[in-house]
N, C-alpha and C positions, 0 to 999 in steps of 0.2 A: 485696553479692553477690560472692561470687569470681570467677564465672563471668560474663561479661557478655553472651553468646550468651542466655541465660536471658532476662537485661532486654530486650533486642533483641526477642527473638520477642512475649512480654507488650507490650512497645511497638507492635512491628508490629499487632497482632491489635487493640488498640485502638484505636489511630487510623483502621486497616481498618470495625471495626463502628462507631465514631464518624460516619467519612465515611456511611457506608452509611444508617444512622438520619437522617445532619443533609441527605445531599443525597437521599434517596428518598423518599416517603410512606410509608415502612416505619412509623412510628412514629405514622403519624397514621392508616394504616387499623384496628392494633393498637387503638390506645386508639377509638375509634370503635367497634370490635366490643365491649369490654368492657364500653360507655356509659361512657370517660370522657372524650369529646371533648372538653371544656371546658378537659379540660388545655392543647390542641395550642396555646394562644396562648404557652405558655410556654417550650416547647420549644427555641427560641430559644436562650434566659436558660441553658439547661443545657446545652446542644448544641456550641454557638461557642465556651462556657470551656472544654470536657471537649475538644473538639478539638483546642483551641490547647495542653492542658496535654499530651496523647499526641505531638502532634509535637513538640514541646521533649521531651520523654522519650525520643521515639526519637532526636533525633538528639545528645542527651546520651547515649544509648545507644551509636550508633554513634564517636562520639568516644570513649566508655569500650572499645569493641572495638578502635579503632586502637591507642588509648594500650598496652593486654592484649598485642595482638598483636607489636605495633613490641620488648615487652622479650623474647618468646619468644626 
C-alpha cells in the first residue's frame, strides 16, 4: 500500500468491530436468533486470534504511518 492512512483506518475499524463482537453479546444474541446457538462455545477460538491479529496490524500500521510521515 502506498498510502498507509488506508491501512490505518481497515485496522482501526477492525480491531474496533473485533472488540465490539469479543467484549459484547453482539454475537451470541445474532447466532441465537438465527438457531445457531451452538456455535457461541466457539466464539472464543475466532474471536481472541482475529483480535490479537487487528491490533498487531494497527499498530504495524501506525509504525508504517510514522516511518510515511517522518521522509515527507
Amino acid at each position: 500500500m502506498k498510502n498507509p492512512k488506508i491501512l490505518l483506518r481497515v485496522s482501526v475499524i477492525g480491531t474496533v468491530l473485533v472488540a465490539l463482537c469479543c467484549f459484547t453479546p453482539i454475537l451470541v444474541v445474532l447466532l441465537g436468533s438465527v438457531g445457531l446457538a451452538a456455535l457461541t462455545g466457539y466464539l472464543d477460538v475466532v474471536l481472541l486470534p482475529a483480535l490479537a491479529l487487528f491490533i498487531g496490524l494497527t499498530l504495524y500500521a501506525l509504525w508504517r504511518k510514522k516511518r510515511y510521515d517522518s521522509r515527507r
